[in-house]
N, C-alpha and C positions, 0 to 999 in steps of 0.2 A: 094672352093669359088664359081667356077660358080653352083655346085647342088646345095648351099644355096639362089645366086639370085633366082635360078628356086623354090625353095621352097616357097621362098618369092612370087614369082609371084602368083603360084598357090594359097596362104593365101590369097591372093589380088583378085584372080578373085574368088575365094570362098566367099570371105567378100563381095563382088558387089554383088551376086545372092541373098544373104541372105538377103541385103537392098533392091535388086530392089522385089523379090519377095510377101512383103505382098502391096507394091505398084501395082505391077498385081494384087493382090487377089482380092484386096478392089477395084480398077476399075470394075474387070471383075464383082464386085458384084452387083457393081451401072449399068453394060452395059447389064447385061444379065435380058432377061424379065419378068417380075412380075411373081409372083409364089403364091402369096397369096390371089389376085385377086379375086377366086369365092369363100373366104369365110369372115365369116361375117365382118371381122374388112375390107375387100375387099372393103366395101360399103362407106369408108371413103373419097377415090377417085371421088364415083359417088354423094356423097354429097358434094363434094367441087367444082364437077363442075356444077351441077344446082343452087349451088352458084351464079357461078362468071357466069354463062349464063342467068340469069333472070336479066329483065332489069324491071325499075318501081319499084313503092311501094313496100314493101316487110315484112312480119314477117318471124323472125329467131329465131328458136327455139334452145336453145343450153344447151347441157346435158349429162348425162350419158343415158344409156339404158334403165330407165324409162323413157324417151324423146323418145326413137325407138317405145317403146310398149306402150305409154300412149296415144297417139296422131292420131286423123284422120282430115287431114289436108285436106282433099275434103270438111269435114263439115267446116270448119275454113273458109276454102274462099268462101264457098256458103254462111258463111251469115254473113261476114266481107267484102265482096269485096275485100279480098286482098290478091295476091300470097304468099304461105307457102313456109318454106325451112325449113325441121324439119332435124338439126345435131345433136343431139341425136344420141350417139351411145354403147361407153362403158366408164365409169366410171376409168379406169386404163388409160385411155389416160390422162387424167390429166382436169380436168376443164379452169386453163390457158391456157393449151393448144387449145383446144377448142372453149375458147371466142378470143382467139386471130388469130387464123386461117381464122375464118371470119372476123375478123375488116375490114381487107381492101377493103373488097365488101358492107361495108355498106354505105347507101347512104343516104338523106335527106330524108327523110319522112317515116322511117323505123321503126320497131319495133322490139327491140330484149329481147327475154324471157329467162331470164336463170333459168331454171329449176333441180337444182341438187336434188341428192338423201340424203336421211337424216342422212349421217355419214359423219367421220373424214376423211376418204380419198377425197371425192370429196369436202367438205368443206375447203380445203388445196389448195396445190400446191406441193402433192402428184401426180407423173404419174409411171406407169412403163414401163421402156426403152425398148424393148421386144415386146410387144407389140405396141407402136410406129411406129417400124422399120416395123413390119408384115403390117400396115397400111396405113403405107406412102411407100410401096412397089413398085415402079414402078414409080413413081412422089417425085422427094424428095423433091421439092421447098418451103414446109410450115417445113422445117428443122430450115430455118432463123430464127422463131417467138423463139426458144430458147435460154435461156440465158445462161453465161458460166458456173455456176454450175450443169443444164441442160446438157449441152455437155458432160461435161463429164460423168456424167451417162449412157449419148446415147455411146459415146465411147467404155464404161465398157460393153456394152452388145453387140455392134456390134460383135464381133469373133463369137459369141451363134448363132447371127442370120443370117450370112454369109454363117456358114457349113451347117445353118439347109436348107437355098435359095439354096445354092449349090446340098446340099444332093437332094432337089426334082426335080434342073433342071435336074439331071441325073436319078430319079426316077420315074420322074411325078409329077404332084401337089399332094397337099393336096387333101384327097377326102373328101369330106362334106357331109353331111348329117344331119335330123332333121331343125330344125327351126332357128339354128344357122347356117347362109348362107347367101353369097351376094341376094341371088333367094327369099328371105324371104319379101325385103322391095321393097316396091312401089316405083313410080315416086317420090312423096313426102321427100321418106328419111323413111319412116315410117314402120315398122312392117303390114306385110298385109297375113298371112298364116292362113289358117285351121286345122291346128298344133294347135293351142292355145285357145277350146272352151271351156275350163272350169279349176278350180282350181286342179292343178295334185300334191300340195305339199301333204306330205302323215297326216301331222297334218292342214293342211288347212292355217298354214305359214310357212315359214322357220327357224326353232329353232335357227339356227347357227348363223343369223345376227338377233340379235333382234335392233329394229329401238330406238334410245337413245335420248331423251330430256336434258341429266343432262351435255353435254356437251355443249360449243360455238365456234364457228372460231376463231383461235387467231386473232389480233389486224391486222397484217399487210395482213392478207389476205383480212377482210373486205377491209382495206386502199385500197389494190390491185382493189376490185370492186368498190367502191368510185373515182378511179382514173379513170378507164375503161369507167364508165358510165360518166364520165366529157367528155371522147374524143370522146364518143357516142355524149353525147350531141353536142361536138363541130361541130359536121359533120350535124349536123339537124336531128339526130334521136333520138331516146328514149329507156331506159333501164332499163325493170321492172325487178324484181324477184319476183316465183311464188312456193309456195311447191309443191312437184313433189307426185303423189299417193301413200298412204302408209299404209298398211296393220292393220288394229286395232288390229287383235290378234295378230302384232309384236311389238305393242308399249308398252313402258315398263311404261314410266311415263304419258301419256297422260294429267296428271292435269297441268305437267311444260310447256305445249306448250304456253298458254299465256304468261307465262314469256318469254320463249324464244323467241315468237314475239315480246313483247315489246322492248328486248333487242337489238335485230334487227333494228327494225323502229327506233331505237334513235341514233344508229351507221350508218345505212345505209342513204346517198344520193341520195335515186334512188327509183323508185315507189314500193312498196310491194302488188303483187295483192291477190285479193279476202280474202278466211280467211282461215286460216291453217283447222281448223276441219273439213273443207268440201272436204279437202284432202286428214283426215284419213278414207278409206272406207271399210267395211265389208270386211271379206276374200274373200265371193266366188267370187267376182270383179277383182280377181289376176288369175297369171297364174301359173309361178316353181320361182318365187321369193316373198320378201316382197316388191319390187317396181315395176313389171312388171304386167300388168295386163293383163287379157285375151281379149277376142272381143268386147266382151257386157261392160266391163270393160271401154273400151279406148276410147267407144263409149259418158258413162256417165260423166268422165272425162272430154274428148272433151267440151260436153254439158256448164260444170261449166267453162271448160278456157274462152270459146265464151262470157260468161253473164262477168266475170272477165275483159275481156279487152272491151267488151261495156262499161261496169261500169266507167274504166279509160276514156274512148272516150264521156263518157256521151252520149255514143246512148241507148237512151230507148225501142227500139223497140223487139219485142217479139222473141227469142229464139224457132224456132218451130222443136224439136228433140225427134220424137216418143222414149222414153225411154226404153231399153231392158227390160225384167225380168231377175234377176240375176240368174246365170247358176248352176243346181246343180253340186257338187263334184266332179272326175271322181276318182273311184276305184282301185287301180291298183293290179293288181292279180302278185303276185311278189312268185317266190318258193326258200329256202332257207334251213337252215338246223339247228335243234335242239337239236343235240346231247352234244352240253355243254354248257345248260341250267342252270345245274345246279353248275355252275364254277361261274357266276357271284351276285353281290349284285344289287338291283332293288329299283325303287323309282315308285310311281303313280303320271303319270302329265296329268292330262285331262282323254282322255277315251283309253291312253296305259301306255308303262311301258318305265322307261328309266334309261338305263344299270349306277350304279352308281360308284360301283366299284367289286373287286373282290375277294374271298372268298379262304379260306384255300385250298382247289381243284384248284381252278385258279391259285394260285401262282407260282404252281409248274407248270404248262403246259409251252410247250415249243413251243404249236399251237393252237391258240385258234380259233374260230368261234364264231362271234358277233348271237345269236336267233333271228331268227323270231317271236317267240311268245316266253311268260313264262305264265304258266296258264292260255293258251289257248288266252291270251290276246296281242295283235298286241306289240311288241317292236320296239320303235321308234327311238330313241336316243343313241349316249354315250356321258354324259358329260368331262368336263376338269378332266382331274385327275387319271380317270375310271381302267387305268392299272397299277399306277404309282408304285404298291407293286411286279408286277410280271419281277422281275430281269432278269429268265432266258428264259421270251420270246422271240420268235425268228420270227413268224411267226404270222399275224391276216389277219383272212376271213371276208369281209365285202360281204354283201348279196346284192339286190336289196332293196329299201325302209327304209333305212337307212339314220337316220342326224349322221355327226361326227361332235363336238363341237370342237374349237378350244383348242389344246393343250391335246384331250382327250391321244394320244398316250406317252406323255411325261411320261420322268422317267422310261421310258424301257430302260435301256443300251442295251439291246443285242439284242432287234427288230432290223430287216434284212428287210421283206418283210411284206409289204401290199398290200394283194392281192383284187380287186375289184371287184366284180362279178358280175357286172350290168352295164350298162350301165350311160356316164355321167348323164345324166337328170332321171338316176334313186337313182342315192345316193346323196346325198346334203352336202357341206362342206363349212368352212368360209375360209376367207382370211390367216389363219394361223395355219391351219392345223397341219403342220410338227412342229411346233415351240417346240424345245427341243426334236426333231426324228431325226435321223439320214439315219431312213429307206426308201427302195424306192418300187414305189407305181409298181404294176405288173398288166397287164389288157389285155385283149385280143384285147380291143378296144383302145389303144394307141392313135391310131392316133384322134380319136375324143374328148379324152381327151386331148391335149398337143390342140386343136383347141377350145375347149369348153368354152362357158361365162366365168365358175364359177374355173373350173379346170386348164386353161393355164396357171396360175400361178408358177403350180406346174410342166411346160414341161420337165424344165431339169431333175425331177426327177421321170418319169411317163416311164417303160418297159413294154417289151412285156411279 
């Protein structure tokens, strides 16, 4: 009898540690010091407090990452008179998130721009939890602005994002590098590096996100900015919407855009500036996306927001912005490997080739290598579908200078590894990559990929 109380006991003081322990974990995770701080989602922080530290008039620029890269906000107040606060930053934080972050530092005589990117995630009330958490790293106070459907989401990814804070307090930070860096933006909020002087996408836009006219926002998100801009108004400020830059050679419908604005201006409550056309602009104006543009780019841009919100203010006076010339190209000399060339089926798009699918010799490989060229001519691409016949592959090399389409890897059962061999801002992917893959992605550059714009998506399943 008494070895059984003592048994008992011990179950008892076993069962306390196991409860008290994820209560230490989750303290110790919110007490121990920010860890994601110098990299770029880092800058969320330092845009929330020249927020809430500018006092007076104020535009607030609010968006995804074409809001970081579109904008020079020195020219905005030189010939607006009035303080910028560009929160622009990445498109996976959520849009709601975003316009609601700032509400509370808006004041009576304010301007605020919301500027989203021209798809179905930022047009939502779509975020991803994950990144949030890396964001609000060290400050969690803008956690309130979410609602309980929200919460749990953030919940669901907390444990991911605990071991990964854990794992660097005992490793180090994150080490950054390229143009994706807290070190990247100015005072402003803004995108301000010599990283970004000319178009480096390898087709001169990004094949994987093509920019879609055929879609609209469902009902309730409009409703969602319809309500926003009423408690805008109620405060004595004002809230436009403005199309954000967008790549001509990504847009697919370009005829539907009038529709699509019309549809807009007759749902929306709230001012619509300037005119969507003078948004879609030439490739070389971009930078490694269809919505980021380069220097010369953000410059001209700038140019048309400044005449857009005179227009609203009905100030007439002259817009005086020596305009750049637009930048050529930049080439990238990318070395890779041709030896099964001829494994796969090709299609002609523009002035390369792109991998369509695969041919009796490819079926049977069990490791294939995406070419750099086929008849001597540059390969650009693989579309959706591209491998979906070769059952027993197991293994694909991806080179430098390469788009993968989303879902090009589906339909392999037995792919294991995706090997990358280039660097992130050297290979281009869309938002769903893996969708019907199982396999996981191998790179020597891990760590800049599970940090990177386009690839974080993809961290939990990105090795060394």
């Amino acid at each position: 009898m008494c070895m059984n109380r003592r048994g008992i006991k011990w179950i008892v003081f076993f069962a306390g540690i196991l409860m008290v322990l994820p209560i230490i974990f989750t303290v110790s995770v919110f007490l121990l010091p920010p860890q994601y701080d110098d990299t770029y989602l880092g800058e969320f922080m330092e845009k929330q407090e020249r927020l809430e530290k500018t006092e007076g008039k104020k535009l607030i620029i609010a968006g995804g990452s074409s809001a970081a890269f579109g904008i020079c906000s020195d020219l905005i107040e030189k010939h607006l008179k009035i303080q910028v606060v560009n929160m622009g930053l990445y498109a996976p934080l959520g849009s709601r998130i975003m316009l609601e972050t700032c509400f509370d530092e808006i004041e009576a005589g304010d301007i605020i721009v919301f500027s989203p990117e021209q798809n179905q995630e930022t047009l939502s009330f779509s975020f991803q939890a994950e990144s949030v958490w890396q964001a609000m790293d060290g400050d969690y106070s803008k956690l309130c602005v979410f609602q309980e459907s929200e919460q749990k989401q953030l919940l669901g990814a907390f444990p991911e994002f605990a071991v990964s804070k854990l794992k660097y307090v005992l490793e180090g930070k994150p080490k950054v590098s390229g143009i994706y860096r807290k070190s990247s933006f100015n005072k402003y909020g803004d995108i301000s590096s010599d990283d970004r002087k000319s178009n480096q996408m390898p087709e001169g836009y990004d094949t994987t996100q093509l920019i879609d006219f055929s879609f609209f926002p469902e009902d309730k998100f409009i409703r969602y900015l319809n309500e926003y801009a009423a408690r805008v108004e109620d405060k004595g400020a004002v809230f436009c919407y403005r199309f954000c830059p967008m790549n001509q050679e990504a847009v697919l419908n370009e005829e539907s855009i009038d529709g699509w604005y019309e549809r807009l201006a007759e749902s929306a409550d709230f001012t619509i500036l300037g005119n969507p056309h003078t948004c879609v602009m030439e490739s070389g104006w971009f930078f490694d996306t269809n919505f980021h543009l380069n220097e010369a780019g953000a410059i001209v841009n700038t140019y048309y927001f400044i005449r857009d919100i005179k227009a609203q203010l009905r100030d007439s006076t002259v817009t005086d912005i020596e305009l750049p010339r637009m930048p050529g190209k930049t080439d990238q000399i990318v070395k890779g490997d041709n030896s099964d060339e001829d494994c796969f089926i090709y299609e002609k798009e523009g002035g390369s080739f792109v991998i369509t699918g695969v041919n009796e010799k490819g079926r049977q490989k069990k490791e294939l290598k995406f070419p750099q060229e086929h008849k001597g001519i540059k390969v650009s691409a693989i579309r959706v579908g591209s491998l979906k016949a070769c059952v027993s592959l197991k293994t694909v090399k991806v080179y430098a200078g390469m788009a993968l389409h989303d879902g090009c890897f589906s339909g392999c059962p037995s792919l294991q590894e995706i090997r990358l061999l280039g660097k992130p801002s050297e290979i281009t992917a869309g938002r769903e990559l893996l969708k019907g893959c199982k396999a996981l992605l191998y790179t020597e550059y891990d760590e800049e990929y599970r940090l990177d714009y386009t690839w974080s998506v993809y961290a939990d399943r990105i090795v060394k």
